[in-house]
C-alpha positions in Angstrom: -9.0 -48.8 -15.1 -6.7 -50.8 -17.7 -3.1 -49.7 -17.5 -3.3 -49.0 -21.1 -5.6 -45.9 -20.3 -3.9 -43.8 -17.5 -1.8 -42.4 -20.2 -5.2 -40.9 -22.2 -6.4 -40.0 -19.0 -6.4 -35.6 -18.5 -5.9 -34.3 -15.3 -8.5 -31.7 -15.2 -8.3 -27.9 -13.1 -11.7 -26.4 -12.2 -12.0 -23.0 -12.5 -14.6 -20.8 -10.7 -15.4 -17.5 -10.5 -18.3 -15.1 -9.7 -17.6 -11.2 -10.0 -19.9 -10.2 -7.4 -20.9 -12.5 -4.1 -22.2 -9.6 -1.5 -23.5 -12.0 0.9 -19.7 -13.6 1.1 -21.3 -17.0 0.9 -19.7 -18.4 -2.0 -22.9 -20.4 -3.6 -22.4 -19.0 -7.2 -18.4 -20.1 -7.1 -20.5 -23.8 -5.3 -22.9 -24.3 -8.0 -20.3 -23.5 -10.5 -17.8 -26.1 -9.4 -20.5 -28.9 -8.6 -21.6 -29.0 -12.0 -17.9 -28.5 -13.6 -17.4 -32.1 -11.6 -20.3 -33.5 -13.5 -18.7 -32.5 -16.9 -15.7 -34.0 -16.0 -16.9 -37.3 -14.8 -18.9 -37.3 -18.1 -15.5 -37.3 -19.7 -13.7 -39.2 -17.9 -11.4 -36.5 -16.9 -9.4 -36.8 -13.5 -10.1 -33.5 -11.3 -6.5 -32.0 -9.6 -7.9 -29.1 -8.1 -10.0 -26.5 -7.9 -9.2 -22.8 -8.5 -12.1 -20.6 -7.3 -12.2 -17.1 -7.6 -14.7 -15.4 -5.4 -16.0 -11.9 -5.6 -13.6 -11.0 -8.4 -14.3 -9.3 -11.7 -12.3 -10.3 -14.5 -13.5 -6.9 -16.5 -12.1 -4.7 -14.0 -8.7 -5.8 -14.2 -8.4 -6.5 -10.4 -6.0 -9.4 -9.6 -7.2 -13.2 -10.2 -4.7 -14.9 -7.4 -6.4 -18.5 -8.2 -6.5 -17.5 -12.3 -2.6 -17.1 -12.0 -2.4 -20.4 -9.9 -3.8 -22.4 -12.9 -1.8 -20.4 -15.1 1.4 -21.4 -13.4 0.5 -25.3 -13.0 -0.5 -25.6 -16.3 3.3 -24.1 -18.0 4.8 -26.5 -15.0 2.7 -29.3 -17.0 0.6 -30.4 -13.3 -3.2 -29.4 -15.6 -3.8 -30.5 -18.9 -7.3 -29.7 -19.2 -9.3 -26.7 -17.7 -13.5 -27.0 -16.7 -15.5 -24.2 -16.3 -19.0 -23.2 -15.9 -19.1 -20.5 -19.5 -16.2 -19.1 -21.2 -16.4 -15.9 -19.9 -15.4 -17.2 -16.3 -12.5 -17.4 -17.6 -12.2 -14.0 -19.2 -13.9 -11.0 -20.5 -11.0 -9.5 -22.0 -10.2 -10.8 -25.9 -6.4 -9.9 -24.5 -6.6 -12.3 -22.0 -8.7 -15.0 -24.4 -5.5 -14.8 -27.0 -3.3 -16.1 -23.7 -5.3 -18.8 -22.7 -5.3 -19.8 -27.1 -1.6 -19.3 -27.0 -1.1 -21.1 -23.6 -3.4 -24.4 -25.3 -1.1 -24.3 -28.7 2.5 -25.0 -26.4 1.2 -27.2 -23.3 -1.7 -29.0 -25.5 -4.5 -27.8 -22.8 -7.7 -29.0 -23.3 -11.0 -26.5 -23.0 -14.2 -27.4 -22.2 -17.6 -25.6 -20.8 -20.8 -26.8 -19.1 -22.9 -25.0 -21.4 -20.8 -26.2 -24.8 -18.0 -28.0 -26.4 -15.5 -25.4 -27.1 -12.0 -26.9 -28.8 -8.7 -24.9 -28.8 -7.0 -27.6 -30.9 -9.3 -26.3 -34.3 -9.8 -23.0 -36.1 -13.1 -23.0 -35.5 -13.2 -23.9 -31.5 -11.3 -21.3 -31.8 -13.7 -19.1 -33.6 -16.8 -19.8 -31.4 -14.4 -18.9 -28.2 -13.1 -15.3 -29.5 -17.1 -14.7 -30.2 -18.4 -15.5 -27.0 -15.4 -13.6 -25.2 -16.2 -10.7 -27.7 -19.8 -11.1 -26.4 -19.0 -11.6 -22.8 -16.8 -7.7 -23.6 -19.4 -6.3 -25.2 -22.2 -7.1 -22.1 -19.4 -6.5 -19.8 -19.2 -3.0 -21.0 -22.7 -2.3 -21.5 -23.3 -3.4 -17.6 -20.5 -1.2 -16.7 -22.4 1.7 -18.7 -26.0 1.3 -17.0 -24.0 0.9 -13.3 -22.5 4.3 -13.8 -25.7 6.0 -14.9 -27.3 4.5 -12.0 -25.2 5.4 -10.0 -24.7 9.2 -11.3 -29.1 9.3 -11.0 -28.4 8.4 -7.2 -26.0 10.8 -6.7 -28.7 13.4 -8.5 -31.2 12.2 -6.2 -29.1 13.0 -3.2 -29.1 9.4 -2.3 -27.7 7.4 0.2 -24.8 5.4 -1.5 -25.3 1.4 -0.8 -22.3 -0.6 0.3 -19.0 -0.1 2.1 -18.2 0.7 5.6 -20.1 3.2 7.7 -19.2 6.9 7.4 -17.4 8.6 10.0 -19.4 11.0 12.1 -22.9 9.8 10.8 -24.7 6.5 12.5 -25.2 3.2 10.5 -28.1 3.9 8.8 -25.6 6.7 7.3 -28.0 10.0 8.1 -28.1 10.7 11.7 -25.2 12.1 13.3 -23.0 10.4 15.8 -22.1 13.8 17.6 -18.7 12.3 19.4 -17.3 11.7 15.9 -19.0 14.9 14.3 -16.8 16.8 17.3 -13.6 15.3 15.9 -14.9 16.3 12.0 -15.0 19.7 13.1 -11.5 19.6 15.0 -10.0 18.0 12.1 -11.6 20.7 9.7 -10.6 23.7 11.7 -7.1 22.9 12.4 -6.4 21.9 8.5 -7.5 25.6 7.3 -5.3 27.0 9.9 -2.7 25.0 7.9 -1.7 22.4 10.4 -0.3 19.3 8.7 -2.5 16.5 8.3 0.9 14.1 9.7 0.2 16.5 13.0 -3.3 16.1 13.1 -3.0 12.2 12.9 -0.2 12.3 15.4 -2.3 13.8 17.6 -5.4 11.7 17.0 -3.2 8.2 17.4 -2.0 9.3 20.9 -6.1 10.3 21.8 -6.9 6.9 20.3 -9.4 8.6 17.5 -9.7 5.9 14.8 -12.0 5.4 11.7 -14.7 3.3 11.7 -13.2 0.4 10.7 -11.2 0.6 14.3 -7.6 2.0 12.7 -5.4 4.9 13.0 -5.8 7.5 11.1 -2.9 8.3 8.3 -2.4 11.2 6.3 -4.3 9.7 3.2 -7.4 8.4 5.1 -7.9 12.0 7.0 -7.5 13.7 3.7 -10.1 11.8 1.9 -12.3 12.2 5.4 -11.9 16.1 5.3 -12.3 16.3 1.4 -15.5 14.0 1.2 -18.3 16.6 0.2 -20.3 13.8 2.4 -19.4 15.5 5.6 -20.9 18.8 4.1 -24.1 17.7 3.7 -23.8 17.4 -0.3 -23.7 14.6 -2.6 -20.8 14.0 -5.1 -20.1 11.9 -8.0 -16.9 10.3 -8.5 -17.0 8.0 -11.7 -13.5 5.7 -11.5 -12.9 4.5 -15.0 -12.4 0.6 -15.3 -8.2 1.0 -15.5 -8.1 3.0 -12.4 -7.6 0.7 -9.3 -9.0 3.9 -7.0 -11.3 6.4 -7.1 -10.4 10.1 -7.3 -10.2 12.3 -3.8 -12.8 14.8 -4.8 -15.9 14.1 -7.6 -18.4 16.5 -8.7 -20.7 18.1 -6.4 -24.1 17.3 -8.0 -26.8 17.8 -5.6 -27.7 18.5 -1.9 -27.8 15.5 0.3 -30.7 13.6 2.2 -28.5 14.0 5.6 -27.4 16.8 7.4 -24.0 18.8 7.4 -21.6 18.3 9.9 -19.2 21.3 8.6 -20.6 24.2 6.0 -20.0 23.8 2.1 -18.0 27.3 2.5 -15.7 25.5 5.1 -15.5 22.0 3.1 -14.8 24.1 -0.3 -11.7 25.4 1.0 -10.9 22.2 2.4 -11.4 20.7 -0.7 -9.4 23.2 -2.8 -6.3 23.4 0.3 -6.2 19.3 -0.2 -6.2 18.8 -3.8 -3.1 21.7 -3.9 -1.1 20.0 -7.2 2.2 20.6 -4.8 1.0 19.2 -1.9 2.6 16.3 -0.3 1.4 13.1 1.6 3.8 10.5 0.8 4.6 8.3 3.9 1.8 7.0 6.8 1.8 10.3 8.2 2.3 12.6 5.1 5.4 14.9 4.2 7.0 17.5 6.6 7.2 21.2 5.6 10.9 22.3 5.6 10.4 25.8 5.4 8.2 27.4 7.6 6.8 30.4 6.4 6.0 29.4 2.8 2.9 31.5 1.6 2.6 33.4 4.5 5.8 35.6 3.3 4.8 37.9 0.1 7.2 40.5 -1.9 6.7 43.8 -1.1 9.2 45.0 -3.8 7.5 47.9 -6.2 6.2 46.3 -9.6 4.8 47.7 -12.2 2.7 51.0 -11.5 4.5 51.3 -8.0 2.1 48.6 -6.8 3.9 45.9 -4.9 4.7 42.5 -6.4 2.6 41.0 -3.6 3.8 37.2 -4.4 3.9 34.0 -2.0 7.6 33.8 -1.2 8.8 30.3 -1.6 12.3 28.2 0.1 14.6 28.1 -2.4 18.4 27.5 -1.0 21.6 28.7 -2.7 25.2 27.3 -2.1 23.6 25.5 1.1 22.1 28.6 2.5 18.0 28.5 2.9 16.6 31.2 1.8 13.1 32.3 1.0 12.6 34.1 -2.5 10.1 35.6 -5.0 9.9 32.7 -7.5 11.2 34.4 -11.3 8.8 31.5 -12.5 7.7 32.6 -16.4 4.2 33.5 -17.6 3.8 34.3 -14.1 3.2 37.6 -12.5 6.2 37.2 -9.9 9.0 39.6 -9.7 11.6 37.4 -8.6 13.8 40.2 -7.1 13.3 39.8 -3.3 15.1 37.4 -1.0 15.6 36.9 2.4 17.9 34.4 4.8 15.4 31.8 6.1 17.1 30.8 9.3 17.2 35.0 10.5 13.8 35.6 9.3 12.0 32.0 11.2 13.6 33.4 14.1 12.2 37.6 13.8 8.7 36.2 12.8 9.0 33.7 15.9 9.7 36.5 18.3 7.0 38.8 16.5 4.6 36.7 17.2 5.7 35.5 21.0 6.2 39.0 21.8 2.1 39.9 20.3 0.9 36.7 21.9 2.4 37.8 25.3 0.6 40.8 25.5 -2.7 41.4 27.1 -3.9 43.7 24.8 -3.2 41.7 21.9 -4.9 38.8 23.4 -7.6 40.9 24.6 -8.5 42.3 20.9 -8.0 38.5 19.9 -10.9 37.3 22.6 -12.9 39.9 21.3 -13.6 38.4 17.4 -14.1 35.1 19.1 -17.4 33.8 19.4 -19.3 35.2 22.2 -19.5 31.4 23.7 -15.6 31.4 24.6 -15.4 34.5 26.0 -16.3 32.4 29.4 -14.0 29.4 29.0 -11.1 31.7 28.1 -11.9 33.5 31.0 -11.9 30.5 33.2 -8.5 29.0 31.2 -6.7 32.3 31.7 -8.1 32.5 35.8 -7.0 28.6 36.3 -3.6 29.6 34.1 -3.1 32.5 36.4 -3.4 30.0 39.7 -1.3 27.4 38.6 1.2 30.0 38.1 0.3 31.4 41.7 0.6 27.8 42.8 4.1 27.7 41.5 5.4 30.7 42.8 4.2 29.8 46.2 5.9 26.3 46.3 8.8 28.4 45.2 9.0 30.3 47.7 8.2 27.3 49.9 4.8 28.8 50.9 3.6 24.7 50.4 4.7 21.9 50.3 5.1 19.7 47.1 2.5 17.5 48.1 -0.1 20.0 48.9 1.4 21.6 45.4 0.4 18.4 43.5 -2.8 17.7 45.6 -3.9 21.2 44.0 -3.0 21.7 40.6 -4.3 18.5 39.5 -8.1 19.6 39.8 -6.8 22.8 37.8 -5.3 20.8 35.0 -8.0 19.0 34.8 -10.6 21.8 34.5 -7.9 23.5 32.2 -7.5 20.0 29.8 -11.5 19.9 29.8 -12.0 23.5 28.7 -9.0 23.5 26.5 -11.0 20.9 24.3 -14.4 22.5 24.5 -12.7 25.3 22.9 -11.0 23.7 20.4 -14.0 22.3 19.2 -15.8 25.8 18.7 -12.7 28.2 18.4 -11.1 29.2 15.0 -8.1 29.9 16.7 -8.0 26.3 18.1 -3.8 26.2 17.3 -3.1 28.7 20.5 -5.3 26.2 23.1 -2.3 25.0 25.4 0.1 27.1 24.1 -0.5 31.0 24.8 1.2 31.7 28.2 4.2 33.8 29.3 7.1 34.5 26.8 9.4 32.4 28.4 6.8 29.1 28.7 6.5 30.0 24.8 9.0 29.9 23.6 10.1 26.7 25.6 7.1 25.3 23.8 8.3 26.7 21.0 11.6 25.5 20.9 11.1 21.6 22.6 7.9 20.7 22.1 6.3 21.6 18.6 7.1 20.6 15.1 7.1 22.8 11.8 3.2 22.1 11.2 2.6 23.1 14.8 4.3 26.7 14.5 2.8 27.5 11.4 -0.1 26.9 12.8 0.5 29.6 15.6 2.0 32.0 13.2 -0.9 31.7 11.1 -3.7 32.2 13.6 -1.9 35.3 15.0 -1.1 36.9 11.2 -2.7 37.3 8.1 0.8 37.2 6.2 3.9 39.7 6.4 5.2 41.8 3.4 8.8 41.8 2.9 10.3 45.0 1.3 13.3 45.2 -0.7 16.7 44.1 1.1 19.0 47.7 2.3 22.6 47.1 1.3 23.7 48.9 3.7 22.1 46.6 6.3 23.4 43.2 6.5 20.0 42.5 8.8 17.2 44.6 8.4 14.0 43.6 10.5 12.3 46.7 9.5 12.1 45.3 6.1 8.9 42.9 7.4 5.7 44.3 7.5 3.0 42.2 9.5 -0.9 42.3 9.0 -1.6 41.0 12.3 -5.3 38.9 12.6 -6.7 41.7 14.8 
């Protein structure tokens, strides 16, 4: 080529892009780009690169990382020209159209199309180009439209959804249970309603190695979307996600019963569902937030209220001058009385010992076994009876009965037995939170002390009480622990 022509000559950017590619092969983004070239080499036009965006929609605002590429070499004054297949690769938003307009009047870019001559430089290139955009919005928007109604008639149907990764607890073809995973559903479920963090659940899960199905840990915001799916109650729910919001909501509307079975019931996932989507509720971090007061909604004024009745209201943690404290809340428009308060730190401690002491006893336990199932009465038999000889075992290398080595070579056959039937229960008991912890008082309340965290106890305290009252404070008592009133769970 003449010298005289290299400074005519445009250095061209291809730009590709399909919104949809489910095979992940990349022929649409191939067949745009091969005949892009052509154009090009019709004009005499000198390609610099290619910027291909693959499975990316431009009307659903997701990010364009090669679109933002050509944006930036073009103000840096590498492209001069931009090829593509139709228009409305570049854009179906008019917003975005008005850049690329604005972007051709400073750097003196150059437009053209495979299927038409569209010029930037002229009012009424610039015309035809804001009408196909508008047209590429408007079909855009209607194909948005007809995906949501299918996919709302699906969800009618009780249909299988197409697409993404496989569910947890069901098989591939997203029906038939996979019973391992179902087991840890159910786990999962039961030990959320007995108000154990999510943080603890995951904890525990990570050093057990359960992980989803696409092979990580789970966090606090994968579990809760697992446990608030309606999916995993055998129901089918809609959950439309409007084309500015980069995720869809935690819970949709239930709209039918599903084609596949129910690994939990809809009574236990409605709870669930209502417990996770709490407006207070916290699960900021991988592992979620930690409760700093313990006893939160388990405490409830007992001070008289109107008519005598008591006020009845969830006590909340509320400090003052650096001292917790838990306290009716004087929130307005509220039915709270706001005159009851009580130290936090004196009144962890009297519920702890409450419950240790209730736990500890035989007959307490005893009344507890008997509202279990009748299927654990015989593994909580055989965990108390292997408990009872692992103490015996103790005592007698204590004493120096044994030696240590004939002490080892027998309580490991317990602990196993005791770790095997300590998870068969958990998967079938209510009161799954006491498994592993219920022993003497003194074992408790090392666990207690060393080896649980907040979500842990309240756990415990939960599964051995419905909730405890808490009269009016006696001024003539600086500490009054007949003020607490328990309604024990048996």
């Amino acid at each position: 080529m003449p010298a005289m022509l290299w400074p005519m000559l445009r250095r061209a950017a291809i730009y590709c892009r399909i919104s949809q590619d489910r095979d992940g092969a990349g022929l649409g983004v191939a067949r745009q780009e091969a005949d892009c070239r052509e154009l090009c080499e019709r004009k005499g036009w000198h390609v610099v690169a290619v910027y291909p965006d693959n499975d990316v929609s431009a009307y659903s605002g997701a990010p364009r990382p090669k679109w933002q590429e050509l944006l930036e070499d073009v103000r840096a004054g590498v492209v001069d020209a931009i090829v593509c297949w139709h228009v409305d690769r570049l854009t179906r938003s008019p917003r975005e159209l008005e850049d690329v307009i604005d972007l051709a009047d400073r750097n003196g870019v150059e437009l053209a199309t495979v299927t038409g001559e569209i010029d930037l430089a002229t009012p009424t290139g610039r015309l035809i180009a804001r009408m196909l955009g508008a047209a590429a919005r408007h079909e855009a928007e209607h194909k948005a439209e007809r995906q949501r109604r299918q996919r709302r008639a699906a969800a009618e149907a009780g249909a299988v959804a197409g697409g993404g990764t496989r569910a947890y607890g069901y098989e591939d073809d997203r029906v038939t249970i996979r019973e391992d995973e179902a087991e840890i559903v159910r786990e999962a479920a039961r030990r959320a309603l007995a108000l154990e963090s999510l943080a603890s659940i995951c904890r525990d899960f990570h050093e057990r190695g359960v992980v989803t199905t696409g092979g990580k840990p789970y966090t606090a915001t994968s579990l809760r979307r697992l446990l608030a799916s309606a999916r995993i109650s055998g129901r089918r729910e809609h959950r439309p996600r409007s084309s500015w919001e980069t995720r869809r909501p935690v819970v949709g509307e239930i709209v039918a019963d599903a084609v596949w079975p129910e690994i939990i019931t809809a009574e236990d996932s409605d709870r669930l569902r209502k417990l996770l989507t709490e407006p207070g509720r916290r699960t900021t971090g991988p592992l979620g937030g930690a409760r700093s007061y313990l006893l939160t909604g388990i405490l409830h004024c007992a001070k008289p209220a109107s008519g005598h009745r008591p006020c009845g209201w969830g006590m909340v943690g509320r400090p003052r001058s650096g001292v917790r404290r838990y306290v009716c809340p004087n929130t307005p428009g509220t039915a709270s009385c706001g005159g009851t308060a009580t130290n936090a730190e004196r009144t962890d401690a009297h519920v702890r010992d409450m419950v240790l002491a209730a736990l500890a006893s035989e007959q307490f336990m005893a009344r507890l076994s008997d509202q279990e199932p009748a299927t654990d009465g015989e593994l909580l038999a055989e965990i108390s009876a292997d408990e009872e000889e692992l103490e015996g075992l103790a005592a007698d290398y204590g004493a120096r009965e044994i030696s240590r080595a004939e002490w080892m070579a027998a309580r490991t056959p317990i602990n196993e037995r005791l770790a095997a039937n300590r998870a068969r229960l958990a998967r079938i008991s209510p009161r799954s939170a006491l498994i592993g912890f219920v022993g003497t008082y003194a074992d408790m309340q090392e666990r207690w002390q060393h080896k649980l965290n907040d979500s842990q106890r309240r756990a415990i305290v939960a599964a051995t009480v419905h909730r405890v009252d808490v009269l009016p404070a006696n001024p003539r008592k600086k500490w009054d622990p007949d003020r607490f009133v328990f309604d024990w769970a048996v």
